[in-house]
One Martini backbone bead per residue (centre of mass of N, CA, C, O) as a GRO file, in nm:
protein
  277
    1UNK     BB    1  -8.493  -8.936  -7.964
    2UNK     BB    2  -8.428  -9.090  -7.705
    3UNK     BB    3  -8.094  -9.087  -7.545
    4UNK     BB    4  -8.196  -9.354  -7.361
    5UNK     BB    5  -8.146  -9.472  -7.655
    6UNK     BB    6  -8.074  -9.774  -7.842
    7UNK     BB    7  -8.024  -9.805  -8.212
    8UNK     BB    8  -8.040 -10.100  -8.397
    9UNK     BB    9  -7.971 -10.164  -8.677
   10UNK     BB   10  -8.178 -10.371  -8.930
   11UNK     BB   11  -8.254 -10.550  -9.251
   12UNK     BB   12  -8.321 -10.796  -9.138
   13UNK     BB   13  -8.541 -11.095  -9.018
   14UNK     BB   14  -8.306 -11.071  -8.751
   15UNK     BB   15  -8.229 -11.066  -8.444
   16UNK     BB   16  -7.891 -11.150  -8.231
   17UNK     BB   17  -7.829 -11.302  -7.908
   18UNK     BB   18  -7.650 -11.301  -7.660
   19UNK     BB   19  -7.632 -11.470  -7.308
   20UNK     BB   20  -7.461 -11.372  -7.002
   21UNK     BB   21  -7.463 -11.509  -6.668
   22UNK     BB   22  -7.325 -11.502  -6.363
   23UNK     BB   23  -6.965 -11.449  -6.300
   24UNK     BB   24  -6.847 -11.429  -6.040
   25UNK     BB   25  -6.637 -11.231  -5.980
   26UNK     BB   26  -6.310 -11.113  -5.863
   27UNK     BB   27  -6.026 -11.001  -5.729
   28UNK     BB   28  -5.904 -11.287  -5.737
   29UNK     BB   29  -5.823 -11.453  -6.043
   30UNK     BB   30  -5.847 -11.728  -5.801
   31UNK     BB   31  -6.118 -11.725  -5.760
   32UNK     BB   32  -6.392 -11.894  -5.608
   33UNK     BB   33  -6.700 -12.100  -5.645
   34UNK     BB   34  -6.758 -12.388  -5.514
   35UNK     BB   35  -6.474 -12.470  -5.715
   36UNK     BB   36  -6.475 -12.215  -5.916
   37UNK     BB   37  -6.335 -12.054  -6.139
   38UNK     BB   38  -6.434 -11.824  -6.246
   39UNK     BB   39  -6.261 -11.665  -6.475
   40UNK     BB   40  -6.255 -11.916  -6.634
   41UNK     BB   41  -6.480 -11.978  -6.707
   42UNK     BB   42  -6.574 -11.749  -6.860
   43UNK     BB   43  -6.350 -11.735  -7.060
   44UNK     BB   44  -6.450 -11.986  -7.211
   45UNK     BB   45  -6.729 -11.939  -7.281
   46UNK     BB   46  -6.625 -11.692  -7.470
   47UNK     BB   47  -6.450 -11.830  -7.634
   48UNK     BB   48  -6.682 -12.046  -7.734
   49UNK     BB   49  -6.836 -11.827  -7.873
   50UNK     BB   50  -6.605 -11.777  -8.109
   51UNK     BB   51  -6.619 -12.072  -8.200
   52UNK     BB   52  -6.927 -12.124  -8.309
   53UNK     BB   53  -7.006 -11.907  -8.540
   54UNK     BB   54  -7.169 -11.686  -8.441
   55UNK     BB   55  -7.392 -11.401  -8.533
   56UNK     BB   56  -7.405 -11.172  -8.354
   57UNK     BB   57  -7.504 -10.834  -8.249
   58UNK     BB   58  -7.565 -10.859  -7.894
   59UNK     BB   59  -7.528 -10.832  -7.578
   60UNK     BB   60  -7.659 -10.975  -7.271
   61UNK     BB   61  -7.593 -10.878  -6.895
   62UNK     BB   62  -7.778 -11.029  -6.612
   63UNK     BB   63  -7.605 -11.071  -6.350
   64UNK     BB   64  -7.372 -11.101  -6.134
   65UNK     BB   65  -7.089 -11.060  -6.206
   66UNK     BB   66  -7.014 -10.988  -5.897
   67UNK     BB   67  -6.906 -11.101  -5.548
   68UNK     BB   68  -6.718 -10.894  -5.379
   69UNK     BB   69  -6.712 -10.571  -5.499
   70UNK     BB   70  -6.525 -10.529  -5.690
   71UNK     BB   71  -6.291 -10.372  -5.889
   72UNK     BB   72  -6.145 -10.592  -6.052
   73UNK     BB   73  -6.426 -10.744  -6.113
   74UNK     BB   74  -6.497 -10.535  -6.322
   75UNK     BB   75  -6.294 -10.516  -6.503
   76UNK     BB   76  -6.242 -10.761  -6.583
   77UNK     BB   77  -6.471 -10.789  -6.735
   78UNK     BB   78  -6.460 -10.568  -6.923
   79UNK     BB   79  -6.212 -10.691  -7.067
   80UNK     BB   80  -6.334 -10.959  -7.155
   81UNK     BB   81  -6.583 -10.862  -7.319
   82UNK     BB   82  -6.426 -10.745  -7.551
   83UNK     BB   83  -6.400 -11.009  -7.742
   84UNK     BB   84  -6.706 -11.008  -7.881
   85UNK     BB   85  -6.684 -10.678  -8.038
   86UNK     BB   86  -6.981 -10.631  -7.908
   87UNK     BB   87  -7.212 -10.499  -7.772
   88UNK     BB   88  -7.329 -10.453  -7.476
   89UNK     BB   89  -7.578 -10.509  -7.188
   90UNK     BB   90  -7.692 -10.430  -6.830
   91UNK     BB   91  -7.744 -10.558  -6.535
   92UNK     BB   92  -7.824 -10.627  -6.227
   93UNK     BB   93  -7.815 -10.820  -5.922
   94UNK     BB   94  -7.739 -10.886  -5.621
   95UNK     BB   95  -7.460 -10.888  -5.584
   96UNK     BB   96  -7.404 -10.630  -5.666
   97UNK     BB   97  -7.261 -10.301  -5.689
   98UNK     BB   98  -7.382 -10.028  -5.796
   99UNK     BB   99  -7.178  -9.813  -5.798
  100UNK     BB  100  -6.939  -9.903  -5.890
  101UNK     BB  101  -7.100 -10.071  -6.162
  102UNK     BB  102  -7.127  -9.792  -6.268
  103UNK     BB  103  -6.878  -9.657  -6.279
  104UNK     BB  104  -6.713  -9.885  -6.448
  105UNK     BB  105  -6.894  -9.941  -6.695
  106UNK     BB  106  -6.931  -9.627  -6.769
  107UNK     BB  107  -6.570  -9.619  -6.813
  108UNK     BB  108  -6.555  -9.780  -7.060
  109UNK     BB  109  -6.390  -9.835  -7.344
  110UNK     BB  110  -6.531 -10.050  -7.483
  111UNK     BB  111  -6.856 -10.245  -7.541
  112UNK     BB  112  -7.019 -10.093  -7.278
  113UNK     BB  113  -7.297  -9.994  -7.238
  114UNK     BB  114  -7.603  -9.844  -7.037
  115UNK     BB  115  -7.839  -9.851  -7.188
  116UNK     BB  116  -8.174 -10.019  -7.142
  117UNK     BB  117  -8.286  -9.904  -7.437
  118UNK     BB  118  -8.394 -10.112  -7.714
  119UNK     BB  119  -8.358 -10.076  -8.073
  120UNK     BB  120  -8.433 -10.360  -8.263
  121UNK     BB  121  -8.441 -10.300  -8.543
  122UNK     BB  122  -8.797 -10.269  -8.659
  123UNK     BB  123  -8.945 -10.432  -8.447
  124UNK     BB  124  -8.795 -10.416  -8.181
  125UNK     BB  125  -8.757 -10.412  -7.782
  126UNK     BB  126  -8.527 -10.403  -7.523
  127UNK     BB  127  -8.602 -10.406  -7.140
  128UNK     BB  128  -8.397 -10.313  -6.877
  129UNK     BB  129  -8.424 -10.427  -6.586
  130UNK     BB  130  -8.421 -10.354  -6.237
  131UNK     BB  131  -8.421 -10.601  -5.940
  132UNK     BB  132  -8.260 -10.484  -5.700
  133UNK     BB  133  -8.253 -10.558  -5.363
  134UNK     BB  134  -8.058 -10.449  -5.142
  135UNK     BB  135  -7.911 -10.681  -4.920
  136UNK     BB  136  -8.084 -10.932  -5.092
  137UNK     BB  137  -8.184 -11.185  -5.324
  138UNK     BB  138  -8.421 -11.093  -5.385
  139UNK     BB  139  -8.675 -10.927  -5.590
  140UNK     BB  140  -8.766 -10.613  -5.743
  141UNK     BB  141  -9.010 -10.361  -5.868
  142UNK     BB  142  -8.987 -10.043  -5.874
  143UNK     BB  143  -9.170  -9.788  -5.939
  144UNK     BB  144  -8.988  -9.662  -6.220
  145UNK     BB  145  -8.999  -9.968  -6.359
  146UNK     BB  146  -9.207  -9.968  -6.410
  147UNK     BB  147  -9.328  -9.705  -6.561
  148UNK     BB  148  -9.119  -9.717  -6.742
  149UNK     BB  149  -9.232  -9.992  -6.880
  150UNK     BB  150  -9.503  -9.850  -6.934
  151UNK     BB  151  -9.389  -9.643  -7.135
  152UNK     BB  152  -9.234  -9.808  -7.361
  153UNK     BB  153  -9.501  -9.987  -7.458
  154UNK     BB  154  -9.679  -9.751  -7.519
  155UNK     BB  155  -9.459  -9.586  -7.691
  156UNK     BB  156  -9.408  -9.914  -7.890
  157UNK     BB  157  -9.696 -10.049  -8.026
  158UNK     BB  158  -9.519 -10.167  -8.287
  159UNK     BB  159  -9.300 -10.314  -8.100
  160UNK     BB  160  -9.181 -10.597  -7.984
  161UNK     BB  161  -9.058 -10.691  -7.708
  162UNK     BB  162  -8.835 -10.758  -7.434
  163UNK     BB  163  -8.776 -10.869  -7.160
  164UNK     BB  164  -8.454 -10.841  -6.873
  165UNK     BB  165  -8.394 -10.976  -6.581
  166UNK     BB  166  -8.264 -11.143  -6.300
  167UNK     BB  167  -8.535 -11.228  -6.196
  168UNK     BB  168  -8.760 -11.477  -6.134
  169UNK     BB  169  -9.125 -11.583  -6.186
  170UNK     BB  170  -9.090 -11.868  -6.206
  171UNK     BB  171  -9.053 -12.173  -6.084
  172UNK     BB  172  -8.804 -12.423  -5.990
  173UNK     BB  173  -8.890 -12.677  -5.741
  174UNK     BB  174  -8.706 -12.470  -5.535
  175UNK     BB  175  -8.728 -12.377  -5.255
  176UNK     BB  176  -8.453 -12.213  -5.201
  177UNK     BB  177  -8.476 -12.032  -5.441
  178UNK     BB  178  -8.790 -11.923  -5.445
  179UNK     BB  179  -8.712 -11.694  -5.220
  180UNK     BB  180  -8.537 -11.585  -5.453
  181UNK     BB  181  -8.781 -11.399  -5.613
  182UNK     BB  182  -9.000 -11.176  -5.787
  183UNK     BB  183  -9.233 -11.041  -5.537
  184UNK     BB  184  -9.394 -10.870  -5.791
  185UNK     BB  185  -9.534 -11.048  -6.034
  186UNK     BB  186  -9.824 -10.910  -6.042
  187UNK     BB  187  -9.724 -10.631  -6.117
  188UNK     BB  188  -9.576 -10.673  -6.324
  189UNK     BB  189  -9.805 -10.843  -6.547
  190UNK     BB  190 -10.007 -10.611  -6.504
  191UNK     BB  191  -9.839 -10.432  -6.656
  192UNK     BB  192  -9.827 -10.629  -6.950
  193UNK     BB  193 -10.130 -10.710  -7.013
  194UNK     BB  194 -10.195 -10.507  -7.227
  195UNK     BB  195  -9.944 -10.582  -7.402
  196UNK     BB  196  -9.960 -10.685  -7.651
  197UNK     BB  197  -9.610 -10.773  -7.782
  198UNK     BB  198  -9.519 -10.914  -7.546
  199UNK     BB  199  -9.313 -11.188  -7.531
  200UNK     BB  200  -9.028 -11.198  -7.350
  201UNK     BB  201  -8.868 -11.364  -7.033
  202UNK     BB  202  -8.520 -11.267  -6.907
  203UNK     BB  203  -8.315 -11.442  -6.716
  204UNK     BB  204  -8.127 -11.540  -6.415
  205UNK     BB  205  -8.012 -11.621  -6.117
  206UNK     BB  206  -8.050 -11.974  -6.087
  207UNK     BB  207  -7.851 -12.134  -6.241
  208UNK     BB  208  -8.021 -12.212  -6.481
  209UNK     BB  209  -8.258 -12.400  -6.724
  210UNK     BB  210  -8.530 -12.215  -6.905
  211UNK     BB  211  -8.815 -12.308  -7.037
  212UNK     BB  212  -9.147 -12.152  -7.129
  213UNK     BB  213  -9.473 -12.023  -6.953
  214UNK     BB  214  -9.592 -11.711  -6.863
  215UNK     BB  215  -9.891 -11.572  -6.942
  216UNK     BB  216  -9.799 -11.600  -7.243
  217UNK     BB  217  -9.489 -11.592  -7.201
  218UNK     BB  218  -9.170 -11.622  -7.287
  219UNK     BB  219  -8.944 -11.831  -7.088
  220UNK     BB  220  -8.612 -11.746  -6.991
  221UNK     BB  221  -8.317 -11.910  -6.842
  222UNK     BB  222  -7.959 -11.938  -6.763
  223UNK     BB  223  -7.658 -12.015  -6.744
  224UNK     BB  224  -7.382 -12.004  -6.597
  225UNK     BB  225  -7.044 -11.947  -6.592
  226UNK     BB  226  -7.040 -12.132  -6.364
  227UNK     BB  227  -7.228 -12.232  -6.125
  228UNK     BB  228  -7.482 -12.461  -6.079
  229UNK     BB  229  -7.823 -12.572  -6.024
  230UNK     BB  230  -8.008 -12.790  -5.914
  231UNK     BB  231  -8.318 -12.904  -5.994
  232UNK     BB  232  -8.554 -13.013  -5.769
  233UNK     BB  233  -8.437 -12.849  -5.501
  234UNK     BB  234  -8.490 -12.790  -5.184
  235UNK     BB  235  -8.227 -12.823  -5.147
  236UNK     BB  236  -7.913 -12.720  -5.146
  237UNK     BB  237  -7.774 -12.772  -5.502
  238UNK     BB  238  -7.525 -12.916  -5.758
  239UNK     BB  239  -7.456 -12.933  -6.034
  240UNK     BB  240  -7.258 -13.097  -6.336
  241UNK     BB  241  -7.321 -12.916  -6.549
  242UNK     BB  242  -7.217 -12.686  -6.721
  243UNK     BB  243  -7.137 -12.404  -6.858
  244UNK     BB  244  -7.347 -12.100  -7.028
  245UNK     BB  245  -7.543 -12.000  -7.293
  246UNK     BB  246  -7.760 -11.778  -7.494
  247UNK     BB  247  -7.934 -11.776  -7.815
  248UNK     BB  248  -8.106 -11.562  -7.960
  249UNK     BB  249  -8.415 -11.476  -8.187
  250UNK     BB  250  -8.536 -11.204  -8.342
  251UNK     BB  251  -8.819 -11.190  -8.515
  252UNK     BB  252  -9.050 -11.009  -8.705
  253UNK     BB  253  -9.285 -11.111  -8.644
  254UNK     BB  254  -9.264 -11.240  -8.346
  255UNK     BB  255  -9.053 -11.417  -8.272
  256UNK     BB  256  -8.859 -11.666  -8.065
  257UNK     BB  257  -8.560 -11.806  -8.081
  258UNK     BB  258  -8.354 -12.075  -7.882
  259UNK     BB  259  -8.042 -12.180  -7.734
  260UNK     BB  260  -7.824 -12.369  -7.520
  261UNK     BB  261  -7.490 -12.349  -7.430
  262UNK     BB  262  -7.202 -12.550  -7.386
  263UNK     BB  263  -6.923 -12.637  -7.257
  264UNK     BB  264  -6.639 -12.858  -7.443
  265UNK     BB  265  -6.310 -12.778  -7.407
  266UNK     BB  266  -6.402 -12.792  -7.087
  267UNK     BB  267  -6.403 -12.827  -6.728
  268UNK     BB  268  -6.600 -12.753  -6.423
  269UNK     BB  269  -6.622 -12.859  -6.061
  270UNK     BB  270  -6.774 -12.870  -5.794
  271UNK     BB  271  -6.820 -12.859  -5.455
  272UNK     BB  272  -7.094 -13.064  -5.321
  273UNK     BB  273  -7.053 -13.014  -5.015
  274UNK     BB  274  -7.153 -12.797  -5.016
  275UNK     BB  275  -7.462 -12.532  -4.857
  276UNK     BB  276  -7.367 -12.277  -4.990
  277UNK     BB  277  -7.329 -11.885  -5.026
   0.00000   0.00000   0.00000
């Protein structure tokens, strides 16, 4: 087995993971992004995962976990979710700096993996794919994640698939969202599209919930654990749903369950005037 690859065994009749994205942490502890202390909510988020009584196996962080590049702020992640017990797996964001968020990510002691690889009990295998194009919103996928996507898929044909990404595929119906969506979405499809056993494609970056089908994939997209996006809005607007996260079952026979929960036990409320960040 390539040593790039995360084993997860398991003989139950399915694997659950948690997804928390977004986490825009900052230097400052009391850093805010339009009017929320992200390290509070996430804090939260976090909190209410341990008090829902869910038995997760792992837990996967899909990009921006940090906002301004900080040494502090990746720090901080790393503290904050050694509490869920569980491995970790990560991916970059647009936000993020990867020099940085790999060198401290992958120096924690904590239970934060690098491996990008997860074979996930013996039915699944989970695809952990890199789309920021640095310095800019939108997402691409590299020749190298391609390929390697490409190999994988190849190489573990018996296999149900789970992919991965920062950066979105489907429509917002939000004009100003929609133009940082991942550019290359037709060479990504036409990658996927000999292996039938592709199920599922999960992504963060929009702060919203979807659930839908895109070319005959299931489509899940999660709450951010800070700021909201208001759905159906071309111009830049916050909703005032809470933060939150997403709860998946990987089926042995090859289907998906998922459910969104946000959190009940704390309120917080964003800056509604604010036109972007």
């Amino acid at each position: 087995m390539a040593a790039s690859t995360y084993i997860f065994d398991s003989d139950r009749d399915k694997v659950r993971l948690i997804q928390v994205t977004d986490s825009h942490l900052f230097k400052d502890e009391k850093g805010e992004l339009l009017g929320i202390n992200t390290l509070a909510s996430f804090e939260q988020v976090l909190s209410e995962i341990l008090d829902s009584g869910y038995e997760y196996d792992l837990v996967l962080a899909t990009g921006d976990l940090v906002q301004d590049s900080s040494d502090e702020g990746y720090h901080r992640f790393c503290r904050s979710i050694r509490k869920l017990e569980k491995t970790v797996f990560w991916i970059p964001g647009n936000h993020d700096f990867q020099p940085k968020m790999f060198d401290i990510l992958n120096r924690s002691n904590g239970n934060i993996e690098p491996k990008k690889h997860i074979l996930a009990g013996k039915h699944w295998q989970i695809l952990m794919l890199d789309s920021q194009v640095f310095g800019v919103p939108h997402g691409q996928l590299g020749q190298y994640q391609i390929d390697w996507l490409e190999a994988k898929l190849r190489d573990y044909p018996d296999r149900y698939a789970l992919i991965v990404l920062h950066h979105h595929v489907i429509s917002t119906n939000s004009a100003w969202l929609d133009q940082h969506n991942l550019r290359n979405m037709q060479e990504f499809a036409n990658t996927l599209s000999p292996f039938r056993h592709v199920k599922g494609i999960l992504c963060g970056h929009i702060h919203q919930q979807v659930d839908d089908q895109w070319k005959g994939y299931q489509i899940m997209a999660t709450p951010s654990t800070c700021i909201q996006f208001k759905p159906d809005s071309n111009a830049f607007s916050l909703d005032l749903l809470q933060p939150g996260w997403r709860e998946i079952e990987l089926h042995n026979e090859g289907t998906i369950t998922t459910r969104v929960r946000r959190i009940q036990k704390a309120s917080f409320l964003p800056n509604t005037h604010e036109e972007g960040y």
